[in-house]
C-alpha positions as CSV (number, residue, x, y, z in Angstrom):
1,X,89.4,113.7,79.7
2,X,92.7,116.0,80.3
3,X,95.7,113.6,80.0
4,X,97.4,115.6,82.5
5,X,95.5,114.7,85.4
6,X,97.4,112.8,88.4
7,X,94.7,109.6,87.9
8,X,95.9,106.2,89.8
9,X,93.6,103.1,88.6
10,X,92.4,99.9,90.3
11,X,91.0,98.9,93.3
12,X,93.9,98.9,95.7
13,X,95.6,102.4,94.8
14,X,92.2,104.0,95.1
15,X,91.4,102.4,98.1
16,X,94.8,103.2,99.8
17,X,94.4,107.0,98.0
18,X,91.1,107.7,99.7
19,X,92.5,106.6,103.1
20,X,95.3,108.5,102.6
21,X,93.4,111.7,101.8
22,X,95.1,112.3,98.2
23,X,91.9,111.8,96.3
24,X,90.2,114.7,94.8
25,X,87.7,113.0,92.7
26,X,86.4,109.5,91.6
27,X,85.8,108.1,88.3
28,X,83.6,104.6,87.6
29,X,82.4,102.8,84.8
30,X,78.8,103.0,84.9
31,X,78.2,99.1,86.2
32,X,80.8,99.5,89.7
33,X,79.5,98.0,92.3
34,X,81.5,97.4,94.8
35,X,79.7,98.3,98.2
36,X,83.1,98.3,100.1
37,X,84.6,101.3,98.3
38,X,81.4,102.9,97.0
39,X,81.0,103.1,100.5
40,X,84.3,104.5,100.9
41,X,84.0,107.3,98.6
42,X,80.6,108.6,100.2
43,X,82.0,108.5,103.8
44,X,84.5,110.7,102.5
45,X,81.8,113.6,100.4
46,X,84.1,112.5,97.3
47,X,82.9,112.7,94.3
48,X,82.6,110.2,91.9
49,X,82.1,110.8,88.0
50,X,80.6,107.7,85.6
51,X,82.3,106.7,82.7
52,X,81.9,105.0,79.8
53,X,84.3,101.5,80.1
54,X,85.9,102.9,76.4
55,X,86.9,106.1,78.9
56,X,88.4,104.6,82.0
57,X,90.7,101.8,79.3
58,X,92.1,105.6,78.0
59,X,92.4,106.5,81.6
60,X,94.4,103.5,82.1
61,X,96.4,103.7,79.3
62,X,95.6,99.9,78.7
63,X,96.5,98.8,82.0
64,X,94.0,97.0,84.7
65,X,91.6,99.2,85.8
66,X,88.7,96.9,87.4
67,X,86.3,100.1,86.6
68,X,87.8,102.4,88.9
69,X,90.2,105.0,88.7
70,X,90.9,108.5,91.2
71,X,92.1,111.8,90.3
72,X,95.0,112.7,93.2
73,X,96.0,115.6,94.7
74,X,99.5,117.0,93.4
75,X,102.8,114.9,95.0
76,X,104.1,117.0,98.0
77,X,107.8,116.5,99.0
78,X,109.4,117.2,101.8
79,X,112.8,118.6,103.1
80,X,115.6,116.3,104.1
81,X,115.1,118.1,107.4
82,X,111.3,116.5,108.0
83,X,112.5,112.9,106.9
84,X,115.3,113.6,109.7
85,X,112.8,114.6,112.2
86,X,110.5,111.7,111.3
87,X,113.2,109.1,112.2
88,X,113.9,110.6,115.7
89,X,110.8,109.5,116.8
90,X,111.5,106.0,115.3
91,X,113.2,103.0,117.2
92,X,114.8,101.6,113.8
93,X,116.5,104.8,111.9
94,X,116.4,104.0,108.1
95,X,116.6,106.4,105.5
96,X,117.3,105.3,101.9
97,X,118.9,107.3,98.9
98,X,118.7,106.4,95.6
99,X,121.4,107.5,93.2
100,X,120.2,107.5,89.7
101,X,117.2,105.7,89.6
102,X,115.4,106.6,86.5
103,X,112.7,104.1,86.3
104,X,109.1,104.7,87.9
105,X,108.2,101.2,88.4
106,X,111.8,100.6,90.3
107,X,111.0,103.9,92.6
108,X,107.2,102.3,93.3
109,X,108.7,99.2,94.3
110,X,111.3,100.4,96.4
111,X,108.8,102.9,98.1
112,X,107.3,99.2,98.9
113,X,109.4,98.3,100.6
114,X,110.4,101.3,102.5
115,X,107.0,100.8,103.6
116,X,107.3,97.7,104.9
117,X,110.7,97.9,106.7
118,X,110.3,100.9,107.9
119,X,112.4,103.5,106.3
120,X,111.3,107.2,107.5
121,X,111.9,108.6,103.8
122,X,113.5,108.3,100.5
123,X,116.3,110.6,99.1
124,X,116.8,111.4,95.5
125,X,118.8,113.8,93.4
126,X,117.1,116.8,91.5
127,X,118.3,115.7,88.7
128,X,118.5,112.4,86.3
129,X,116.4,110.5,88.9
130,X,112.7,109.9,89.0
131,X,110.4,112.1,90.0
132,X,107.1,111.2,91.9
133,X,104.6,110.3,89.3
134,X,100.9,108.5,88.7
135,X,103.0,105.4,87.4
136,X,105.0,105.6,90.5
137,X,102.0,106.3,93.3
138,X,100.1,102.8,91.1
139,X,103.4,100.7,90.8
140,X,103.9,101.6,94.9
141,X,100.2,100.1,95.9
142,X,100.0,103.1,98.2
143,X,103.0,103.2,100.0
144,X,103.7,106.7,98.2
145,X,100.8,107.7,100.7
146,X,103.4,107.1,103.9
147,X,106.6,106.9,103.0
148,X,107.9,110.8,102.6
149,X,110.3,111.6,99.7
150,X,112.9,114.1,99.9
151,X,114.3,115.9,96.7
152,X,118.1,117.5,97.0
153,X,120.0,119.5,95.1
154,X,123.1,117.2,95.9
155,X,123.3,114.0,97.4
156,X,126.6,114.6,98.5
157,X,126.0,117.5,100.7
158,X,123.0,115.2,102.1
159,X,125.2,112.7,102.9
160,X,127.3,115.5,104.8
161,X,124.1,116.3,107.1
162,X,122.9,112.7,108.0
163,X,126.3,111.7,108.4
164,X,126.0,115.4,111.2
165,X,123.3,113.7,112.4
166,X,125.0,110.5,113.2
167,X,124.1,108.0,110.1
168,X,125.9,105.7,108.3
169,X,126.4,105.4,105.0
170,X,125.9,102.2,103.2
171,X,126.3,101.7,99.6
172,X,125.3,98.9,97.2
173,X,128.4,98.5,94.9
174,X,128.9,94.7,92.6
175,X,132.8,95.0,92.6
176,X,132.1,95.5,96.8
177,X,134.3,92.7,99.3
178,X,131.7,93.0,102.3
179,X,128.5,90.8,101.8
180,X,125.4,93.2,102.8
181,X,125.4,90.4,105.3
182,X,128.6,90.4,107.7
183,X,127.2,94.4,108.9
184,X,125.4,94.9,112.3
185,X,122.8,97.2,111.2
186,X,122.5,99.1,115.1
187,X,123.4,102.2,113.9
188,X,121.4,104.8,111.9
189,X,121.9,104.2,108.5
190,X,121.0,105.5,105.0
191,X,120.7,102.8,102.5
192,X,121.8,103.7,99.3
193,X,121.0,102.1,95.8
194,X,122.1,103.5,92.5
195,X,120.8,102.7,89.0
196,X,121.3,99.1,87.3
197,X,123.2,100.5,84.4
198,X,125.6,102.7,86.0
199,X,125.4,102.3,89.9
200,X,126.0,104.3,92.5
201,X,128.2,107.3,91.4
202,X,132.0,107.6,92.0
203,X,131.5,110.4,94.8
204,X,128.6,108.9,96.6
205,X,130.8,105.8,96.8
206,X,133.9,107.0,98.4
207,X,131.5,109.7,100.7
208,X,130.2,106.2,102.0
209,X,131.2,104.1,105.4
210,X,130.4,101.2,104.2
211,X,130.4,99.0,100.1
212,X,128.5,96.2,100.4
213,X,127.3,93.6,97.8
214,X,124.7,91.2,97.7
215,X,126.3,88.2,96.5
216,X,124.6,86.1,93.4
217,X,124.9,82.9,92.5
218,X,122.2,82.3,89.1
219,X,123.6,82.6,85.6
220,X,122.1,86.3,85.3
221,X,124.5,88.5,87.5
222,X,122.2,91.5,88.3
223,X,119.9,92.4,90.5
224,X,117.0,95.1,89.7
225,X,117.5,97.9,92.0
226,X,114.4,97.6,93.7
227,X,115.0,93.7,94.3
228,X,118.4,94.7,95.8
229,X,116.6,97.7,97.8
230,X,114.0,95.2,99.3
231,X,116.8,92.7,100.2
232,X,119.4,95.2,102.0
233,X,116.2,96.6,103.9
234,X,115.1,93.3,105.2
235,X,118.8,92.6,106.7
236,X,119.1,96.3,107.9
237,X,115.4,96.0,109.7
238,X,116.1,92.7,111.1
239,X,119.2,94.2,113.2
240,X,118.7,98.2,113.6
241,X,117.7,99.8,116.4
């Protein structure tokens, strides 16, 4: 099996990966039989290879397969432009940027989320961020299917064009005075996150409108960036328009 294939694994992804129309093939251990997606995979003329169950574990590097795995079509992504375009045709305008995130599972998780509240797109840096990846498209139970990600050369100068295009710029900062709370989210705004060890950078923090903090009260003071992505989403959903 070629270890550089783009495989996701378990029932859910592949499900959500055939929808989506980013399957190329199938792979199953030889005793699958569940009707619902072997159903699935014919309706769509994909096709699906046996394996042995000692081939999908090595798939899976280890992780929980439930005998089914699916090679994907390369991860496409898009221009800040589209992910601009997209939210004009949205009621709620949310675009979130993420500043140093380096950690697949964190970027799945947030593209959750996205999902869920609506975002039109994600925003990351070329460089010392996380890329789009199978541990990503797995940890993201599909959402990488529908939530567009945009990769720029500088987040800075992306700032300058949705801020053009009349966002707002909300950062995530621990030292912040505002609670992500007191804001009235009715504007357009960009949601931005940086990485738990260092944050959101210097320059992305003063380019912002707004510093806000999510205030904690357990013995552990931080939040993992995708918890504190999910939680400033939820407030911004509940109040943009």
């Amino acid at each position: 099996m070629n270890k550089d294939l783009n495989i996701v694994y378990g029932k859910n992804p592949v499900i959500e990966a055939i929808r989506a129309k980013k399957a190329l093939k199938v792979f199953a251990v030889n005793n699958f039989n569940d009707q619902n997606i072997l159903s699935l995979i014919k309706e769509n003329h994909l096709q699906m290879v046996s394996v042995s169950p000692n081939e999908m574990d090595k798939m899976a590097n280890g992780g929980v397969h439930q005998g089914i795995a699916a090679e994907l079509k390369p991860y496409q992504t898009v221009s800040l432009e589209e992910i601009i375009i997209k939210a004009k045709k949205k009621e709620k305008k949310i675009i979130v940027m993420l500043d140093g995130i380096e950690d697949p599972h964190n970027l799945g998780a947030i593209l959750r989320s996205a999902d869920v509240f609506e975002a039109s797109g994600i925003v990351l840096p070329k460089h010392n961020s996380v890329s789009l990846s199978a541990t990503v498209a797995k940890t993201s139970a599909g959402a990488i299917n529908y939530v567009p990600v945009a990769v720029v050369n500088n987040l800075n100068q992306a700032i300058k064009t949705l801020k053009d295009e009349g966002y707002w710029i909300v950062a995530t900062d621990g030292s912040a005075e505002i609670s992500y709370s007191s804001i009235k989210y009715d504007f357009p705004v960009v949601v931005v996150i940086g990485s738990e060890g260092k944050g959101v950078s210097p320059l992305v923090l003063k380019n912002s409108d707004y510093i806000v903090k999510i205030p904690q009260y357990g013995h552990v003071n931080s939040l993992n960036a995708s918890v504190a992505a999910g939680i400033l989403l939820a407030e911004v959903h509940k109040s943009n328009t």
